[in-house]
BALO-926342 format. One record per atom (N, C-alpha, C): residue in one letter; x, y, z. Coordinates in nm, 3 decimals. Atoms other than C-alpha are relative to their C-alpha. Last residue first. Example, Ala and Ser with C-alpha at 12.3 -4.5 7.8 and 13.67 -1.06 7.14 Angstrom:
2
ATOM   code         X         Y         Z
ATOM      s    -0.082    -0.119    -0.006
ATOM      s     1.367    -0.106     0.714
ATOM      s    -0.077     0.109     0.073
ATOM      a     0.089    -0.119     0.000
ATOM      a     1.230    -0.450     0.780
ATOM      a     0.090     0.120     0.000
***
This chain:
105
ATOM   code         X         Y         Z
ATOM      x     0.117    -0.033     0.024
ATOM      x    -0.631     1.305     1.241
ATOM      x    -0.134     0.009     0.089
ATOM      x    -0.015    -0.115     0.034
ATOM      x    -0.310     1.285     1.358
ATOM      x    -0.137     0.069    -0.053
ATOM      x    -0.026    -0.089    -0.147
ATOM      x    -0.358     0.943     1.550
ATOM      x     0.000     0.154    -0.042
ATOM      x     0.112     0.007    -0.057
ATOM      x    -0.493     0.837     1.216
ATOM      x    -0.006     0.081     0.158
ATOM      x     0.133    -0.154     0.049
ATOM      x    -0.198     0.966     1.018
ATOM      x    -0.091    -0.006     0.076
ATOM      x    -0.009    -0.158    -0.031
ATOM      x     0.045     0.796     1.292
ATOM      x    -0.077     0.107    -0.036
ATOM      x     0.001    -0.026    -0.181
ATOM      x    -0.118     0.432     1.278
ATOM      x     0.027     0.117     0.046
ATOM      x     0.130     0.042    -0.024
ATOM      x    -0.091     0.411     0.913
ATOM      x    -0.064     0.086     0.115
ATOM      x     0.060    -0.091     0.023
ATOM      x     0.250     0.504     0.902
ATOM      x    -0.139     0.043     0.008
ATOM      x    -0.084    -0.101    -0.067
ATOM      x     0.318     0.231     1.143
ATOM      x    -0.035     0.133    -0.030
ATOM      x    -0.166    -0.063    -0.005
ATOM      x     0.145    -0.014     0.979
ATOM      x     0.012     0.110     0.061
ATOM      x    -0.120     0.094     0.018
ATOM      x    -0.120    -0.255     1.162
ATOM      x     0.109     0.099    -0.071
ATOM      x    -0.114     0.013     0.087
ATOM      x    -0.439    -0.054     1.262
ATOM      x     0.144    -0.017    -0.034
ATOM      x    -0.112    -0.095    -0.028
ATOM      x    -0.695    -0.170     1.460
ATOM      x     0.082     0.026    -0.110
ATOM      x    -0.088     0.033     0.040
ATOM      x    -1.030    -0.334     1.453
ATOM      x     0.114     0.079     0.003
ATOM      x    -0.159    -0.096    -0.022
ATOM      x    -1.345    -0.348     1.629
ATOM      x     0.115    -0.067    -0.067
ATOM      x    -0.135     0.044    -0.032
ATOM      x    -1.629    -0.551     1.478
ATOM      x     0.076     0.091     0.042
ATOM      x    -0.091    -0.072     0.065
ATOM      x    -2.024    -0.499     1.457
ATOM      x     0.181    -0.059     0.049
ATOM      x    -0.024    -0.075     0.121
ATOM      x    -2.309    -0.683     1.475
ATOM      x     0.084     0.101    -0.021
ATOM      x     0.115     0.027     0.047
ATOM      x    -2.267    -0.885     1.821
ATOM      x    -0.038     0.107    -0.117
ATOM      x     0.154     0.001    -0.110
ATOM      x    -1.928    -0.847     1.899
ATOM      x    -0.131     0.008    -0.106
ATOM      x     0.097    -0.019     0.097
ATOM      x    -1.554    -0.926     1.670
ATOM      x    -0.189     0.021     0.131
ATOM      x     0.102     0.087    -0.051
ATOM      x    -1.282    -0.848     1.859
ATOM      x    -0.134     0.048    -0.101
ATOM      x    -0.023     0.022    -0.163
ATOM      x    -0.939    -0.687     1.791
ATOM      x    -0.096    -0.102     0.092
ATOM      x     0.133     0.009    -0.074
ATOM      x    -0.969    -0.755     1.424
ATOM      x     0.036    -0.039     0.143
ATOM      x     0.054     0.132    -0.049
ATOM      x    -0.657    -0.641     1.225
ATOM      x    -0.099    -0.016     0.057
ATOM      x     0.103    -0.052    -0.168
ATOM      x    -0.593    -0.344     1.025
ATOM      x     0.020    -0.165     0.000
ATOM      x    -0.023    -0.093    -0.083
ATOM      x    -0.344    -0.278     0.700
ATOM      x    -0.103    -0.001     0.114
ATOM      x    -0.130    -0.070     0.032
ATOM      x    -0.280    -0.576     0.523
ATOM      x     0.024     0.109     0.063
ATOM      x    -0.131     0.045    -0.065
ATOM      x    -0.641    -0.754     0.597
ATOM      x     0.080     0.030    -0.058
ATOM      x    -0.102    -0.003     0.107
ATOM      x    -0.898    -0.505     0.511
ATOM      x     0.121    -0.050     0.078
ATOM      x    -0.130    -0.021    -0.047
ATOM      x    -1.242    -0.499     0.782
ATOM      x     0.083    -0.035    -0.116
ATOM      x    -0.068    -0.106     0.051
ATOM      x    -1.549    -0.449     0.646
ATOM      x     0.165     0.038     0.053
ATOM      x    -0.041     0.044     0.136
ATOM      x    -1.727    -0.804     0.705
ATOM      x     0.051     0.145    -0.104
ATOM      x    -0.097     0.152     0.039
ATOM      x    -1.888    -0.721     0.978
ATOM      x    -0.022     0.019    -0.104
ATOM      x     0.118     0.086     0.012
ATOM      x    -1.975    -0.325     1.012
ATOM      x     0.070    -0.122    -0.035
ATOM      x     0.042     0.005     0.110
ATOM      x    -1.664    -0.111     1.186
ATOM      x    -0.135    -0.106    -0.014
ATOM      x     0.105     0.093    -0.029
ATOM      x    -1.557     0.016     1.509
ATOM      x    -0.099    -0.001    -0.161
ATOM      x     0.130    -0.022     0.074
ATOM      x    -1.231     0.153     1.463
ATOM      x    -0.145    -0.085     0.010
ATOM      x     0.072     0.117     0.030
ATOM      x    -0.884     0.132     1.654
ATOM      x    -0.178     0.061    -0.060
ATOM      x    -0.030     0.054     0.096
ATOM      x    -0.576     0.352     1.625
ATOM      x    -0.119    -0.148    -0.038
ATOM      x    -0.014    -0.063     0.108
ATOM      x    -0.657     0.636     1.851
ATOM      x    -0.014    -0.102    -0.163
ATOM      x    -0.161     0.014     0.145
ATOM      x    -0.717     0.433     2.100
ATOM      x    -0.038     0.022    -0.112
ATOM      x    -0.086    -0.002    -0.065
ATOM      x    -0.959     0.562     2.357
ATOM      x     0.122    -0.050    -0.070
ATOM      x    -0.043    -0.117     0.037
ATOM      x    -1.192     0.592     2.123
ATOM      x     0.093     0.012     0.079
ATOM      x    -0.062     0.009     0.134
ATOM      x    -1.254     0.192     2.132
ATOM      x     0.066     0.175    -0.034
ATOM      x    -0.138     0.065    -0.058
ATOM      x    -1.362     0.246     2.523
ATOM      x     0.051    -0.017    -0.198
ATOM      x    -0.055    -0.080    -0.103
ATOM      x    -1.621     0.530     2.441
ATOM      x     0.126    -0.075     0.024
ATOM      x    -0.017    -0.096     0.073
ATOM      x    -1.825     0.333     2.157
ATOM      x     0.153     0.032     0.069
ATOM      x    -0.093     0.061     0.089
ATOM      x    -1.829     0.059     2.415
ATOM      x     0.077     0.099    -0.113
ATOM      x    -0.091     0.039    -0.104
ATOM      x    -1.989     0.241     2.688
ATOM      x     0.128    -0.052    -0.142
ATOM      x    -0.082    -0.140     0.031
ATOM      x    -2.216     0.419     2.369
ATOM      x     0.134    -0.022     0.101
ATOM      x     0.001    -0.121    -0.172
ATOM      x    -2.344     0.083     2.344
ATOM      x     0.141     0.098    -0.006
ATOM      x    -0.118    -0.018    -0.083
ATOM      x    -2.291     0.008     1.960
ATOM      x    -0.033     0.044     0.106
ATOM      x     0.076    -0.043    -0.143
ATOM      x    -2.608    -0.026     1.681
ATOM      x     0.101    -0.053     0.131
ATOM      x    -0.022     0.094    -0.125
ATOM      x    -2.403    -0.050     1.364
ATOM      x    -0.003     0.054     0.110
ATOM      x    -0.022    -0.030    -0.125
ATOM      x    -2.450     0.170     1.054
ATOM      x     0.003    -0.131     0.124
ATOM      x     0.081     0.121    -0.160
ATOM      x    -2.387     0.067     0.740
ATOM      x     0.022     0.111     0.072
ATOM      x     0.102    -0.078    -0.095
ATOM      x    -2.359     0.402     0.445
ATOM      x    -0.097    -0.106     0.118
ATOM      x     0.093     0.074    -0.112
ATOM      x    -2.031     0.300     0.311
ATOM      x    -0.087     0.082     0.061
ATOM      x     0.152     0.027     0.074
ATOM      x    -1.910     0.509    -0.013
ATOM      x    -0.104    -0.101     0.100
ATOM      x     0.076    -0.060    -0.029
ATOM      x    -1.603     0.586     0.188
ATOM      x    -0.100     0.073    -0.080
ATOM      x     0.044    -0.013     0.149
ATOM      x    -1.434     0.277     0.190
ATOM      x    -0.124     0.136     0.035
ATOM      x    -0.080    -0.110     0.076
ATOM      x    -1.201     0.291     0.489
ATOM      x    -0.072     0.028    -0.148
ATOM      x    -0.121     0.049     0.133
ATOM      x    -1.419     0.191     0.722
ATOM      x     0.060     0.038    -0.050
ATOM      x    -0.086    -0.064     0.027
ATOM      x    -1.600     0.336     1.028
ATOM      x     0.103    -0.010    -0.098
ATOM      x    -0.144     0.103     0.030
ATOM      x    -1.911     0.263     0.991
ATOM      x     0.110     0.039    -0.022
ATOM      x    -0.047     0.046     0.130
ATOM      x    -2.186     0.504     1.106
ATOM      x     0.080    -0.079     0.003
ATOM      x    -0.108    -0.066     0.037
ATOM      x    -2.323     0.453     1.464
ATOM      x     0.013    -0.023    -0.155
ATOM      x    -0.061     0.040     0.120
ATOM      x    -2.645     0.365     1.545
ATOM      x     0.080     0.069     0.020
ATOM      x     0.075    -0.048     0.118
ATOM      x    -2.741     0.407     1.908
ATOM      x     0.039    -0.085    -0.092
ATOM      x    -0.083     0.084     0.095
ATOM      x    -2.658     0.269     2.294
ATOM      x    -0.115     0.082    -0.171
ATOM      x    -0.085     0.085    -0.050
ATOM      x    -2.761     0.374     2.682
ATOM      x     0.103    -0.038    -0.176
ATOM      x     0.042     0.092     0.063
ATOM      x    -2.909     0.703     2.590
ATOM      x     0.099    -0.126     0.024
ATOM      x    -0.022     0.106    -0.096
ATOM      x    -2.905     0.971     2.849
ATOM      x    -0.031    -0.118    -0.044
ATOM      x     0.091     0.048    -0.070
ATOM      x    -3.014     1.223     2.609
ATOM      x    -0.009    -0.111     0.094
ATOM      x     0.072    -0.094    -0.075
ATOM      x    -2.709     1.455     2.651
ATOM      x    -0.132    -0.039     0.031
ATOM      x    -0.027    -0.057    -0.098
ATOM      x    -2.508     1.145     2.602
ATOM      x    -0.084     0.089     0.073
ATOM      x     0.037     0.135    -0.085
ATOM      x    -2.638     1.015     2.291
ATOM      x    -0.011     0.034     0.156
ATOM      x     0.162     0.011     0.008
ATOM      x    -2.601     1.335     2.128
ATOM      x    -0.051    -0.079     0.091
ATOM      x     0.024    -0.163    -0.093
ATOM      x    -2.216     1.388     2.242
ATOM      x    -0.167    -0.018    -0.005
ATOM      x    -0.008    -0.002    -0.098
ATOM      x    -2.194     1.015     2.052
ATOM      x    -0.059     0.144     0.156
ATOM      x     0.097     0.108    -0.044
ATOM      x    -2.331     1.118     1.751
ATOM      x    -0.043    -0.038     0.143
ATOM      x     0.107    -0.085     0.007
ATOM      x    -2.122     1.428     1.730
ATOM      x    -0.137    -0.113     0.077
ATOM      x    -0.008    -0.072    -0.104
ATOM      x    -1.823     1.152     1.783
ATOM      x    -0.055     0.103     0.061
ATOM      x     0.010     0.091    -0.119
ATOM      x    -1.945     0.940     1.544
ATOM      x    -0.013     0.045     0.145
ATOM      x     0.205     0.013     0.023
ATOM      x    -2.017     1.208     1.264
ATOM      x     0.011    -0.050     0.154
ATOM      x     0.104    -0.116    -0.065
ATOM      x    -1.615     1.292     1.381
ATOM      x    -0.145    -0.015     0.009
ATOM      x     0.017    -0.008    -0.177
ATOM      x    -1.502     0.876     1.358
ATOM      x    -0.067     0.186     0.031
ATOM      x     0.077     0.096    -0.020
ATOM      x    -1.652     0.872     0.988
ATOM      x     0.011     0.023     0.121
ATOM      x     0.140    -0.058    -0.019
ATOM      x    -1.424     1.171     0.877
ATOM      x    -0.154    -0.082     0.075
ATOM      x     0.025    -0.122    -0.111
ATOM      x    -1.150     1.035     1.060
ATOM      x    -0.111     0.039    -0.037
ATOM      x    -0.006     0.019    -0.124
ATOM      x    -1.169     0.713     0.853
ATOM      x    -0.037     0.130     0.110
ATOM      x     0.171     0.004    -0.010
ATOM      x    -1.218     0.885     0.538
ATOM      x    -0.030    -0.065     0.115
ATOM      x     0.118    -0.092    -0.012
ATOM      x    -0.896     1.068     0.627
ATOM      x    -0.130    -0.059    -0.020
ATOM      x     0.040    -0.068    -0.110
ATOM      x    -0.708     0.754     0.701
ATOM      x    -0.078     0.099     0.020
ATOM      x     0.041     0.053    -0.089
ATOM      x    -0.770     0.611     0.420
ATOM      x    -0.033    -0.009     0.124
ATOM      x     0.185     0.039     0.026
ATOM      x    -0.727     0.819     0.184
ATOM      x    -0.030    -0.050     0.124
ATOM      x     0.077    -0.136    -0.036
ATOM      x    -0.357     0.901     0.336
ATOM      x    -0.185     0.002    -0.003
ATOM      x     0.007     0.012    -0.113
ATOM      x    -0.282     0.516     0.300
ATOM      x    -0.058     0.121     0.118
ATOM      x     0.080     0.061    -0.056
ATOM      x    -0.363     0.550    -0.005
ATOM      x    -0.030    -0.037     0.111
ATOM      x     0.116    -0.042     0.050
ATOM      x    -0.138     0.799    -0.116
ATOM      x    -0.158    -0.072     0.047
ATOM      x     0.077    -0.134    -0.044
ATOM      x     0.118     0.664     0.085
ATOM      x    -0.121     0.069     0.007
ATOM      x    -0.146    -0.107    -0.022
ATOM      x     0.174     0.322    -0.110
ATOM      x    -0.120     0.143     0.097
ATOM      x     0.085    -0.117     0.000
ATOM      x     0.000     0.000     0.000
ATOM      x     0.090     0.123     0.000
***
């Protein structure tokens, strides 16, 4: 995977985790235990969402480098699957450069 793509990728990523993170703040103010979230993939023509307790939401944002995506959207070469849960998957990301744009974003 050269640069260029690896840049894509991470930005449509970030853009996916901000909705998320609006989402989230929503959730919150109505004292909601769990919503839809968008998907956080890297293809960003995806319009899944995946219904995530916002507890959970909350512990995956805590690393920068992990995503809560829809099954069967994860890309083996650059992420792995941390754990797969009841309709959706967390996953992380595997290169280095990878791992820094996202933290930067």
């Amino acid at each position: 995977m050269n640069r260029t793509e690896e840049a894509r990728i991470a930005r449509t990523e970030s853009v996916f985790r901000h909705v998320n993170e609006r989402i989230a703040e929503t959730v919150e103010q109505f004292e909601m235990d769990e919503t839809l979230f968008v998907c956080e993939c890297a293809d960003a023509g995806c319009h899944h969402r995946v219904e995530v307790p916002l507890e959970t939401y909350e512990e995956v944002r805590e690393n920068p480098t992990r995503f809560i995506i829809a099954d069967g959207h994860d890309e083996a070469g650059f992420e792995r699957v941390v754990s797969k849960r009841r309709g959706f998957t967390i996953i992380e990301k595997l290169t280095r450069r990878l791992r820094t744009m996202v933290r930067q974003s």
